[in-house]
N, CA, C and O atoms as CSV, one atom per row, in Angstrom:
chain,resi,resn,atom,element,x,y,z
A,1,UNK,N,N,3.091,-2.570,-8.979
A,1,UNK,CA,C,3.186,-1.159,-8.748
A,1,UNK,C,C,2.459,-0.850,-7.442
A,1,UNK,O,O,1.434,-1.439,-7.097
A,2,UNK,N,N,3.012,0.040,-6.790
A,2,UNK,CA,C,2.692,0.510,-5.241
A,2,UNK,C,C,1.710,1.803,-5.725
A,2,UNK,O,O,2.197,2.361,-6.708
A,3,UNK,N,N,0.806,2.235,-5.396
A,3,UNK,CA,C,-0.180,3.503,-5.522
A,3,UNK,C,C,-0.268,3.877,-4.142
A,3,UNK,O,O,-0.892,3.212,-3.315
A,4,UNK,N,N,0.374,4.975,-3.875
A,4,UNK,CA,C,-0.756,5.695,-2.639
A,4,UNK,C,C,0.105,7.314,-2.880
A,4,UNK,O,O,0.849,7.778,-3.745
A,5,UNK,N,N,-0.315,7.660,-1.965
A,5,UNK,CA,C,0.048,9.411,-1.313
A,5,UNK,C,C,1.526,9.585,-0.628
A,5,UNK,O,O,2.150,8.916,0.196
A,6,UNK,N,N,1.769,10.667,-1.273
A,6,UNK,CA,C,3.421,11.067,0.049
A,6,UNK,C,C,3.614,11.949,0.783
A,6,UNK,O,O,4.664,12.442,1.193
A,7,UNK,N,N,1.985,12.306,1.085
A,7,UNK,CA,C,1.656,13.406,2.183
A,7,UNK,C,C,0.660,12.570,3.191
A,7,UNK,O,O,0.234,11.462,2.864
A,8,UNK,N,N,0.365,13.117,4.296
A,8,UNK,CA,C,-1.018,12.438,4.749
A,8,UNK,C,C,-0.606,13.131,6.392
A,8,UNK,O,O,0.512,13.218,6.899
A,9,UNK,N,N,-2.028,13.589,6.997
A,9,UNK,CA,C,-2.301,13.998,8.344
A,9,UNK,C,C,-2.828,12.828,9.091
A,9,UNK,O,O,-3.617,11.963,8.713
A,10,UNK,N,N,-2.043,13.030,10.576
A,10,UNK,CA,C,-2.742,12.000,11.340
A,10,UNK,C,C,-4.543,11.619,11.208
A,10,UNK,O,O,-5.254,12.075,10.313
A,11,UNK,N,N,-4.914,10.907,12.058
A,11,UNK,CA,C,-6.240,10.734,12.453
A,11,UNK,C,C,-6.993,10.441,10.287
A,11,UNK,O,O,-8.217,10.427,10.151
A,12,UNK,N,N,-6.354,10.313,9.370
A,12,UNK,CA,C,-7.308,11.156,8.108
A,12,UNK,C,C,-6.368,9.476,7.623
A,12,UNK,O,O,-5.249,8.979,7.750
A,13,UNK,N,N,-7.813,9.115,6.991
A,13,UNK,CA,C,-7.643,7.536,6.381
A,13,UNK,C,C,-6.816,7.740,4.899
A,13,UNK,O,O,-7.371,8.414,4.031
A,14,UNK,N,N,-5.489,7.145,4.636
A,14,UNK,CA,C,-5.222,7.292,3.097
A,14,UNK,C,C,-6.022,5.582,2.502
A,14,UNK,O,O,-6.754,4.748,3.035
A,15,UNK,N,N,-5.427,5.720,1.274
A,15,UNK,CA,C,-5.667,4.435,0.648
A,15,UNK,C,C,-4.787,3.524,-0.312
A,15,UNK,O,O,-4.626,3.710,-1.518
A,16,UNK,N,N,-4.293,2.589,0.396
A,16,UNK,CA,C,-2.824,2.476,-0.722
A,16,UNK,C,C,-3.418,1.811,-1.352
A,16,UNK,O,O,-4.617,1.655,-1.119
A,17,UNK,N,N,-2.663,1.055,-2.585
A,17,UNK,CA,C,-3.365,0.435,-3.530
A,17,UNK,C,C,-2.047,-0.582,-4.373
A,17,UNK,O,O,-0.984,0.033,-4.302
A,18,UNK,N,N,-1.936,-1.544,-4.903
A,18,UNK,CA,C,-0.998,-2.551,-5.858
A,18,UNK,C,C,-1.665,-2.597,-6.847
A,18,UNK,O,O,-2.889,-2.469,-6.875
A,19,UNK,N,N,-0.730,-2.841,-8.055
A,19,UNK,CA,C,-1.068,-3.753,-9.193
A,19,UNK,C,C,0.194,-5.158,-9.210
A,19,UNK,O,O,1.400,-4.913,-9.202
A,20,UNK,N,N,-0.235,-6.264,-9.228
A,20,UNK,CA,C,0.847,-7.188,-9.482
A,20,UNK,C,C,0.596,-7.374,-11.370
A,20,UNK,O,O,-0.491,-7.369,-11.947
A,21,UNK,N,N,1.742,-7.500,-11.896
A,21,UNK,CA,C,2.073,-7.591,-13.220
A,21,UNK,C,C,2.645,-8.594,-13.759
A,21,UNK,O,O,3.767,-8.109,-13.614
A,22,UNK,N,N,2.776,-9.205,-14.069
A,22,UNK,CA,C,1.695,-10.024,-15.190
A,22,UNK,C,C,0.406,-10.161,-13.717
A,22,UNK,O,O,0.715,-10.096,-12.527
A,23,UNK,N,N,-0.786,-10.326,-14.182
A,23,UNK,CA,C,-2.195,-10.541,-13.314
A,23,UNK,C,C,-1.236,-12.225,-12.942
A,23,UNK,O,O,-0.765,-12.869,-13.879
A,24,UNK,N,N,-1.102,-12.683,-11.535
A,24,UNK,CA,C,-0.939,-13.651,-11.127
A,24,UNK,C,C,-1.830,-14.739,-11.315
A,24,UNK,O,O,-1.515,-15.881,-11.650
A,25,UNK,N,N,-3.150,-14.228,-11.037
A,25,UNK,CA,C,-4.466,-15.343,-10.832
A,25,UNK,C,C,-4.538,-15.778,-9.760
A,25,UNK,O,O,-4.810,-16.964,-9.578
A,26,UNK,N,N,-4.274,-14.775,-8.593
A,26,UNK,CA,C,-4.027,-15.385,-7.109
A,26,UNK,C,C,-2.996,-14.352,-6.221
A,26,UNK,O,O,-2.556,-13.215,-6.391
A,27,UNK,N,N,-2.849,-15.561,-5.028
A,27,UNK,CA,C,-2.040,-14.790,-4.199
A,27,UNK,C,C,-2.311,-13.172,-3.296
A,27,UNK,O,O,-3.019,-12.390,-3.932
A,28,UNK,N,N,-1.844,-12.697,-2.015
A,28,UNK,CA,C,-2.120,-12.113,-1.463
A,28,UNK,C,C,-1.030,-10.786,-1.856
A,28,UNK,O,O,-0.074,-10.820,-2.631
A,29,UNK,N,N,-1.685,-9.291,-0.794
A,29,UNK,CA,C,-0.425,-8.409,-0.898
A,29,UNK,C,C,-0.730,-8.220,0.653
A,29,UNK,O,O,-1.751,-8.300,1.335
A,30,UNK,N,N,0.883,-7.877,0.960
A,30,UNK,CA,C,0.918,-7.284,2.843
A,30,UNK,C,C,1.583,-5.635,2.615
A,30,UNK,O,O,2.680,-5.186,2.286
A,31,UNK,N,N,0.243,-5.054,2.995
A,31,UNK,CA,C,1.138,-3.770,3.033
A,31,UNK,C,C,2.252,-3.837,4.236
A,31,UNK,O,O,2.488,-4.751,5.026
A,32,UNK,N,N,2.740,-2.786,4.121
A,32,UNK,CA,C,3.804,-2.385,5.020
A,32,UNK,C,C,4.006,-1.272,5.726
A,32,UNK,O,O,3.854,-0.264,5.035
A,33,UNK,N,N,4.325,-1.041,6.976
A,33,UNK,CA,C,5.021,0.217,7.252
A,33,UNK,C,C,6.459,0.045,7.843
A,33,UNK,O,O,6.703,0.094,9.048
A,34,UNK,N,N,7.358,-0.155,6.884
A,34,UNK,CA,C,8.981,-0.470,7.468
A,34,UNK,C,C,8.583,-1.896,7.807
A,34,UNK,O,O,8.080,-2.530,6.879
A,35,UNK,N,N,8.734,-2.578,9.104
A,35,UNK,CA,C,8.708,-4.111,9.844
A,35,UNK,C,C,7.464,-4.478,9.770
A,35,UNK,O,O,7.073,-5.634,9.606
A,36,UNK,N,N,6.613,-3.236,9.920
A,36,UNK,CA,C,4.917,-3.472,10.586
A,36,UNK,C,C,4.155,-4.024,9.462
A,36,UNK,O,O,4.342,-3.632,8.310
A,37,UNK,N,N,3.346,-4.876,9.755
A,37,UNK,CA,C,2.476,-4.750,8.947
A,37,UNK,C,C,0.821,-4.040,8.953
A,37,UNK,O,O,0.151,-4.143,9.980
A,38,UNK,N,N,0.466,-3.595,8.181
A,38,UNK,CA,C,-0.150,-2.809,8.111
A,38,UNK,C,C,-2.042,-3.452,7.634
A,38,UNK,O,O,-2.705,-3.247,6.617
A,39,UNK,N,N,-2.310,-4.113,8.692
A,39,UNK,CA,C,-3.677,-5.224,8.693
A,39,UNK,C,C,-2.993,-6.484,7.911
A,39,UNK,O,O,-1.836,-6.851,7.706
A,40,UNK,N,N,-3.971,-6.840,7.663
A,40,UNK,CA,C,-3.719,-8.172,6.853
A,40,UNK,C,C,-3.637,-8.166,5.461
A,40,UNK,O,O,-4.076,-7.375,4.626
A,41,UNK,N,N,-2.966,-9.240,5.364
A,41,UNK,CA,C,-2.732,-9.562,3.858
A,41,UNK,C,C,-3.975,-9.614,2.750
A,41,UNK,O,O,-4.813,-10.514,2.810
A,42,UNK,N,N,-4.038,-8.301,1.466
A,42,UNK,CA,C,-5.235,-8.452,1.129
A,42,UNK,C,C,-5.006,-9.467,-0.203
A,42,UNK,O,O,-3.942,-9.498,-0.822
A,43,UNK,N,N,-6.044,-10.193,-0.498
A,43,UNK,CA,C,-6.128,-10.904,-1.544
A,43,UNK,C,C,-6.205,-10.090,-3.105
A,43,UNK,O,O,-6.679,-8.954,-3.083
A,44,UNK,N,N,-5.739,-10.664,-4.470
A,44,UNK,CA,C,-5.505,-10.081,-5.538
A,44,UNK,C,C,-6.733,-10.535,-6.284
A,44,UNK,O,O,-6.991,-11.683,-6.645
A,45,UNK,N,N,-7.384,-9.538,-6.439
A,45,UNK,CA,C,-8.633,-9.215,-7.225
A,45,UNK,C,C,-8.253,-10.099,-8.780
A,45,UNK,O,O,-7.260,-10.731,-9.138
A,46,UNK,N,N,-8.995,-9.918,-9.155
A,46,UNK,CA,C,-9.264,-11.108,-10.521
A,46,UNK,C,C,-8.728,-9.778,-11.667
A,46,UNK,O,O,-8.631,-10.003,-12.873
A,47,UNK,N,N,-8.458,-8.586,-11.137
A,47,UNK,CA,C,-7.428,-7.215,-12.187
A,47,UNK,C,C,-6.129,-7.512,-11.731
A,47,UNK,O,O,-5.252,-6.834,-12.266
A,48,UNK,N,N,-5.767,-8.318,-10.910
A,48,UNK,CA,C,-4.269,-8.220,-10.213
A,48,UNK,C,C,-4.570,-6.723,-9.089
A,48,UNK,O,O,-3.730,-5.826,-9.147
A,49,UNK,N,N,-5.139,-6.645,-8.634
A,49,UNK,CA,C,-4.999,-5.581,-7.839
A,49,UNK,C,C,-5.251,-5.977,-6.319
A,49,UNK,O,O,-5.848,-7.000,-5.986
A,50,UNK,N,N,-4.765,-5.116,-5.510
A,50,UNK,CA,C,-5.500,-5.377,-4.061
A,50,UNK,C,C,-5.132,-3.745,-3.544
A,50,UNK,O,O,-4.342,-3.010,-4.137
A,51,UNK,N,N,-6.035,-3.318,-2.085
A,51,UNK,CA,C,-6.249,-1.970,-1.856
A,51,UNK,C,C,-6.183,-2.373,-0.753
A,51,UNK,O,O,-6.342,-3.544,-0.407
A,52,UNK,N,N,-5.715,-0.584,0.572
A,52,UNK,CA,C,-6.192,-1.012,1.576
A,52,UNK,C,C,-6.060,0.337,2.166
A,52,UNK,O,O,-5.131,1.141,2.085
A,53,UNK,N,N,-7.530,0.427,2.955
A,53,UNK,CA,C,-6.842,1.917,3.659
A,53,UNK,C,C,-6.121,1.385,5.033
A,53,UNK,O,O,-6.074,0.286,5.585
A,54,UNK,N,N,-5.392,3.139,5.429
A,54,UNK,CA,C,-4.719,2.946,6.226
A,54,UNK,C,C,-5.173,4.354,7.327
A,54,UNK,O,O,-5.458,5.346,6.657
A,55,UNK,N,N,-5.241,4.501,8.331
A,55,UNK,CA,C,-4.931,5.901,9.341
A,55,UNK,C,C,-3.795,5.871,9.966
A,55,UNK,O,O,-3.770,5.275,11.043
A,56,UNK,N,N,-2.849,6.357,9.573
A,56,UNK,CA,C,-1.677,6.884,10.079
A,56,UNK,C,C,-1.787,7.585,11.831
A,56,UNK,O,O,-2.394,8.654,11.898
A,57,UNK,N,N,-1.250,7.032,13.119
A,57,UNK,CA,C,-1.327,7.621,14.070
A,57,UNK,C,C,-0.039,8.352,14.658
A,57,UNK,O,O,-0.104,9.032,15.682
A,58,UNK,N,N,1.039,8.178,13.995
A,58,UNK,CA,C,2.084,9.588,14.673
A,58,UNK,C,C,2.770,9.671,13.310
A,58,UNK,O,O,2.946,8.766,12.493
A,59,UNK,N,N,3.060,10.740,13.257
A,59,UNK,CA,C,3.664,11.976,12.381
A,59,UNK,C,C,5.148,11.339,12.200
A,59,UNK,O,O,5.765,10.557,12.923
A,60,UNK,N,N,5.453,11.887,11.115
A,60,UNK,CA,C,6.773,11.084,10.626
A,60,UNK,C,C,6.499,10.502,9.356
A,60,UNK,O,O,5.399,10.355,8.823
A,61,UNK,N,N,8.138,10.043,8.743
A,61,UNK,CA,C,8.220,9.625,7.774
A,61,UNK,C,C,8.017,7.942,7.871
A,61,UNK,O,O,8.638,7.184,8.615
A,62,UNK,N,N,7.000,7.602,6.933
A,62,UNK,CA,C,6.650,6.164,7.028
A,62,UNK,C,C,7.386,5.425,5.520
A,62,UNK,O,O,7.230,5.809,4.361
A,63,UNK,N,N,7.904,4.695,5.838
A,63,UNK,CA,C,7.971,3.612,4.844
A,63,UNK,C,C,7.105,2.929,4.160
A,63,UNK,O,O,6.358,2.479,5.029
A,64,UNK,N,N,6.598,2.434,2.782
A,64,UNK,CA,C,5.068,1.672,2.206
A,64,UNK,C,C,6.092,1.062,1.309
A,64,UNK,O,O,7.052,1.533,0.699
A,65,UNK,N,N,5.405,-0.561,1.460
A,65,UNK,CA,C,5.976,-1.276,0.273
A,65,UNK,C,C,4.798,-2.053,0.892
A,65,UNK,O,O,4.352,-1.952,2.035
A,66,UNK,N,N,4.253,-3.128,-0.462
A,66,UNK,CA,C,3.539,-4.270,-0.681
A,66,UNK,C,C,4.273,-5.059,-1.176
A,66,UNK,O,O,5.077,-4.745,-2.055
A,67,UNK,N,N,4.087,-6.714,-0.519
A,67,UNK,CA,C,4.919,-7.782,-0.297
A,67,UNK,C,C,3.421,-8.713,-0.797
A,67,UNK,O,O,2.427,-8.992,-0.126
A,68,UNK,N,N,3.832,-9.106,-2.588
A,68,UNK,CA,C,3.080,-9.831,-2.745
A,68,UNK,C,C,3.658,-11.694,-2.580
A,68,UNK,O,O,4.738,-12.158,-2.945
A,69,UNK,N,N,2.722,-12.278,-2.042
A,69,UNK,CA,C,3.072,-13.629,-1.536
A,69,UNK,C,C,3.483,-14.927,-3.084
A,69,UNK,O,O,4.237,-15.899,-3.063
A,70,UNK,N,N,2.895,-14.554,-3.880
A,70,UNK,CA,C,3.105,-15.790,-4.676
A,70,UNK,C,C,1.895,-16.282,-5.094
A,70,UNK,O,O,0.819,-15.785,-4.763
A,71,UNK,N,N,2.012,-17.153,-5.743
A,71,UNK,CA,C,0.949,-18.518,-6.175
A,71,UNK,C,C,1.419,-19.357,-6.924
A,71,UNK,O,O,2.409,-19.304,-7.653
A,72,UNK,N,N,0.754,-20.084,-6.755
A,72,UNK,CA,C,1.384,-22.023,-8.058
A,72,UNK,C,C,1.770,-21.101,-9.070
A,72,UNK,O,O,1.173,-20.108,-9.485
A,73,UNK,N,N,3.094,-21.691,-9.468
A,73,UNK,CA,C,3.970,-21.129,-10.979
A,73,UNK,C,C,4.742,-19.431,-10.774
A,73,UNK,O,O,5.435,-18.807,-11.577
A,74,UNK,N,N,4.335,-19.095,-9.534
A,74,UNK,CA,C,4.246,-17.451,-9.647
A,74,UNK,C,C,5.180,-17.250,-8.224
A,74,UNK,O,O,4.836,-17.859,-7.211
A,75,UNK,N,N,6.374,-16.361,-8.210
A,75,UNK,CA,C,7.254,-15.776,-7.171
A,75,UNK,C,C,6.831,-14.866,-6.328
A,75,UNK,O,O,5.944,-14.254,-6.923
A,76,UNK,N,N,6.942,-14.518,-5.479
A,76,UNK,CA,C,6.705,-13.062,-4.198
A,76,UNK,C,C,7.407,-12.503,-4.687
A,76,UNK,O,O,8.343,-13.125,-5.190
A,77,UNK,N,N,7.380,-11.459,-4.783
A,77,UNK,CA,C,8.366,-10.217,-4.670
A,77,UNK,C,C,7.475,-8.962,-3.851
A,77,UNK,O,O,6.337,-9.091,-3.399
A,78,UNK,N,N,8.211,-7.895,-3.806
A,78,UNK,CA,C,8.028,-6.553,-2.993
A,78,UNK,C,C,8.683,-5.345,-3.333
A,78,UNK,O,O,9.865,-5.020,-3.442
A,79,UNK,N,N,7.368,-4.643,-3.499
A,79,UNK,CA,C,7.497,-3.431,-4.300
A,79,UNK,C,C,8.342,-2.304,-4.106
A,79,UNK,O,O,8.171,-2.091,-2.905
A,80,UNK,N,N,8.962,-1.640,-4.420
A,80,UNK,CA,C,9.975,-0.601,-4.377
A,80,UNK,C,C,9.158,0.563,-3.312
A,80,UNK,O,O,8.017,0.907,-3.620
A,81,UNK,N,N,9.778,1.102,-2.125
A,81,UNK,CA,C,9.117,1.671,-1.151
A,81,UNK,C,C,8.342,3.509,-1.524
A,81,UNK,O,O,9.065,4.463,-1.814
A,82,UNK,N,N,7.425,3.564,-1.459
A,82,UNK,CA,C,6.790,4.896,-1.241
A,82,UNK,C,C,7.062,5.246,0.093
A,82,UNK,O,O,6.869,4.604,1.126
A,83,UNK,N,N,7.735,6.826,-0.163
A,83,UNK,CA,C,7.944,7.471,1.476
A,83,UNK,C,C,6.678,8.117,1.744
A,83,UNK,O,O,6.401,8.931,0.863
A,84,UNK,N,N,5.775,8.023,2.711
A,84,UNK,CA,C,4.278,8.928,3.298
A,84,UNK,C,C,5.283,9.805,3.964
A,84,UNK,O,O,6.355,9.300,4.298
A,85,UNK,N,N,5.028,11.177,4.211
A,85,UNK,CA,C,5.424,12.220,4.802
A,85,UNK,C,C,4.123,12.851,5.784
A,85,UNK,O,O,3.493,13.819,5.357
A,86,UNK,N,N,3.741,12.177,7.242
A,86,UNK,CA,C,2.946,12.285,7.732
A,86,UNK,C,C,2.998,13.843,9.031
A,86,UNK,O,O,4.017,14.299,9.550
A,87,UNK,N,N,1.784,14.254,9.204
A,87,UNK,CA,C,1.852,15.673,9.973
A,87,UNK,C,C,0.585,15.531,10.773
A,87,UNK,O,O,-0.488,15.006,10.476
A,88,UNK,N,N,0.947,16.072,11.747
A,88,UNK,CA,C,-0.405,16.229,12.641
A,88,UNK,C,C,-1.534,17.122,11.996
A,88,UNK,O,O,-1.524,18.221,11.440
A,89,UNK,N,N,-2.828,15.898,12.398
A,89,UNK,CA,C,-3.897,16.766,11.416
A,89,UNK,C,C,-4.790,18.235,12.065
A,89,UNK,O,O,-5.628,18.952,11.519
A,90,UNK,N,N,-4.376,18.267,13.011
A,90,UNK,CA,C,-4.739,19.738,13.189
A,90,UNK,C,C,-6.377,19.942,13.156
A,90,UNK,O,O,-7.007,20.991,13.019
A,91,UNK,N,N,-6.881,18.525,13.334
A,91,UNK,CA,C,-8.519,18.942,13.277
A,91,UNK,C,C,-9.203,18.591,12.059
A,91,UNK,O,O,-10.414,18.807,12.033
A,92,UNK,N,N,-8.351,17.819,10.502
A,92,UNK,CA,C,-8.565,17.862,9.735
A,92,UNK,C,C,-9.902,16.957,9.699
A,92,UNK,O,O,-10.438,16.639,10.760
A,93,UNK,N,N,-10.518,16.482,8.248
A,93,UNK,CA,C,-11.610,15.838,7.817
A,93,UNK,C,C,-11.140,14.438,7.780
A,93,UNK,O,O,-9.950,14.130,7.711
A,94,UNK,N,N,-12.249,13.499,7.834
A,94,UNK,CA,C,-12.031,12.023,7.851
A,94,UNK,C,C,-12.243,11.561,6.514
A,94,UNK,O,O,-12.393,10.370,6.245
A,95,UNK,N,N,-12.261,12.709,5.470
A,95,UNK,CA,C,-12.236,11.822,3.866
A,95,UNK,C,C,-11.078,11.353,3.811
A,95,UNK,O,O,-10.038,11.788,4.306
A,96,UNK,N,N,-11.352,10.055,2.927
A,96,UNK,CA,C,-10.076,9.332,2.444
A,96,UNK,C,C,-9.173,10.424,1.610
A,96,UNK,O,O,-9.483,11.553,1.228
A,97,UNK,N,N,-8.141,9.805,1.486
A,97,UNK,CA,C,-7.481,10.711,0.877
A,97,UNK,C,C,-6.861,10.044,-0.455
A,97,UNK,O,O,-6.285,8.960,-0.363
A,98,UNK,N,N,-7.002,10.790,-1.851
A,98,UNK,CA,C,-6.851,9.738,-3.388
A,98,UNK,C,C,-5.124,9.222,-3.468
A,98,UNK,O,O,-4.006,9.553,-3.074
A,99,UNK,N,N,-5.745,8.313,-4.175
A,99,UNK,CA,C,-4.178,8.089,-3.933
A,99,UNK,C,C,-3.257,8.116,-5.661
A,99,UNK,O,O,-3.636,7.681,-6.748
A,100,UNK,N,N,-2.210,8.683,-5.342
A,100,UNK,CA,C,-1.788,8.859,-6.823
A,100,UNK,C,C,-0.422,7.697,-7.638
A,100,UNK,O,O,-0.258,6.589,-7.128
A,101,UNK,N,N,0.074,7.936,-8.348
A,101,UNK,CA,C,1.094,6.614,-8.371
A,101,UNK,C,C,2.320,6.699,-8.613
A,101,UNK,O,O,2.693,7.395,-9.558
A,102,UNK,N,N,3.337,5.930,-7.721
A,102,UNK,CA,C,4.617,6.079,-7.359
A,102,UNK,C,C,5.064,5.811,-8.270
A,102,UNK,O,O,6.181,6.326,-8.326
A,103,UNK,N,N,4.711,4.924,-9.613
A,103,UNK,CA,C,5.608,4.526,-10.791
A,103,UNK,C,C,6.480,3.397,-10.498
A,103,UNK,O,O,7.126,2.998,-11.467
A,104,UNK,N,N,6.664,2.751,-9.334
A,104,UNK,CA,C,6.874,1.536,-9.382
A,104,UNK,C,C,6.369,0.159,-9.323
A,104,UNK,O,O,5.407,-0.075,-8.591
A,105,UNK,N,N,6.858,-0.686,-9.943
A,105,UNK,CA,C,6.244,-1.881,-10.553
A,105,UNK,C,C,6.734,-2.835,-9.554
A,105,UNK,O,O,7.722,-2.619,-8.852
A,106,UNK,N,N,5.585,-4.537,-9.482
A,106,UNK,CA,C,6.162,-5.159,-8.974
A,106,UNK,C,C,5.770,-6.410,-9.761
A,106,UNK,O,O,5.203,-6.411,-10.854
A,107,UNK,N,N,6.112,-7.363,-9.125
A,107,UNK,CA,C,5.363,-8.930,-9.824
A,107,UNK,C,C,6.649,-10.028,-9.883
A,107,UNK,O,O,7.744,-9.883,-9.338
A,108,UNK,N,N,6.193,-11.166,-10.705
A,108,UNK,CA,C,6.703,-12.197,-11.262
A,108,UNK,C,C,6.442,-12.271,-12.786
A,108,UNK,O,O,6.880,-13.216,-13.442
């Protein structure tokens, strides 16, 4: 499952977030923006989870999917896309921003 926001102002950090399902016991996630990737591949916490913030720098509709890699016995797959609907922040605050959940699932 993909977690983050489908709003967000430039310059203002969101925070996406995965669950891989069944817990793999391993393996990385690559966020995404469309082609880009979005830092590096984070490793899957011992919950199946991995997080990552992001600051969005131009306005527009972004693409988010996490592309989890695999492990011994266990497939990659990639999560069904969250649209961010990004806007110039107008001066806004540098709190993160919570992130809520898209309802889609991913895993092996």
């Amino acid at each position: 499952m993909l977690r983050g926001t489908s709003t967000a102002q430039t310059g203002t950090e969101v925070i996406f977030g995965s669950q891989v399902s069944p817990n793999p016991g391993g393996g990385t996630v690559q966020f995404r923006d469309g082609d880009t990737d979005l830092g590096t591949p984070v490793p899957v916490d011992a919950d199946g989870k991995a997080n990552i913030t992001h600051t969005f720098d131009s306005a527009g509709t972004h693409d988010i999917t996490a592309v989890y890699s695999g492990t011994l016995g266990r497939t990659g797959s990639t999560s069904e896309t969250v649209t961010v609907t990004v806007t110039d922040d107008g001066g806004g605050t540098d709190e993160p921003v919570s992130t809520g959940s898209a309802g889609n699932a991913f895993g092996s």
